[in-house]
N, C-alpha and C positions, 0 to 999 in steps of 0.2 A: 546789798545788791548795788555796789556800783560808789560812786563820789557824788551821788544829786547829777551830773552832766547830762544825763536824758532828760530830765523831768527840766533842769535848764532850757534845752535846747527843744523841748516838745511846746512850752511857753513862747519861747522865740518866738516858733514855727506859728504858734497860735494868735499872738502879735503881728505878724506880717501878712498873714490870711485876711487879718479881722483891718489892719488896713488897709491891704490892696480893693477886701470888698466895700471901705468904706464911702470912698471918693464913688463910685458909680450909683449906692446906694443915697444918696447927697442929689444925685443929678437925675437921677430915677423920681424919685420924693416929689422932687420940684415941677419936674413934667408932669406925673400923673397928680398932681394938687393944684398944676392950674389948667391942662387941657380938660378934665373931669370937672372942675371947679370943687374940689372936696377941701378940706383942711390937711397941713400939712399931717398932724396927728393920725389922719382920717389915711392919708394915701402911707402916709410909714405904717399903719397897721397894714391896710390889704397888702404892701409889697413883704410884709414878713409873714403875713399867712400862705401869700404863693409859694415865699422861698420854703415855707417849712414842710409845705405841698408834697413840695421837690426834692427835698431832702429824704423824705420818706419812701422815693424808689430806689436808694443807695449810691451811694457815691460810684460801686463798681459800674454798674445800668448807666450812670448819670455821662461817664468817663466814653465809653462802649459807645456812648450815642453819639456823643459832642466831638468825639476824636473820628468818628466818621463822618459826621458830616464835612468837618472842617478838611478831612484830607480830600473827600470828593471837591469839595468846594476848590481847595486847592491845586489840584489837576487842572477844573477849567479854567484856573487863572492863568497858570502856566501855556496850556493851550491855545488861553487866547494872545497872550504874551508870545508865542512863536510864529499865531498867526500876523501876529503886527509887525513883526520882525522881518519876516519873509516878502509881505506888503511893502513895506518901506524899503526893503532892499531892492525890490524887483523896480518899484519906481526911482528910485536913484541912478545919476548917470552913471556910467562905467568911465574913472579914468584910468 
């Protein structure tokens, strides 16, 4: 089935996930180990018990949710973004 080239490139893909998640999981850690006052060990377990939480309503649900919020979210930016635009123009002089 194939030259290996999927199972290369499924690795890749699995490398690049694991560190895009890594750097916020680093910054995450650190917050919750010293506003809780827990141990770093102590806040890396509960932040990988919530992810595995979360993992367990499926990526498709997980997608579904996060892609709407973010596009509603995005609207009011733009919205507010036109209303500033409008603002600013109508206060500016006319040369």
């Amino acid at each position: 089935c194939g030259d290996g080239g999927g199972l290369l490139y499924a690795w890749m893909l699995f490398g690049a996930m694991l560190a895009a998640a890594l750097a916020p999981m680093v910054a995450l850690e650190e917050l919750f180990a010293q506003k809780l006052c827990l141990s770093r060990k102590a806040a890396a377990f509960i932040l990988a018990l919530f992810g595995s939480l979360g993992a367990l309503g499926g990526f498709d649900n997980l997608v579904g949710i996060v892609y709407t919020f973010c596009g509603y979210f995005g609207l009011l930016v733009l919205i507010g973004i036109a209303v500033n635009f409008f603002a600013r123009k109508k206060d500016e002089p006319n040369c």
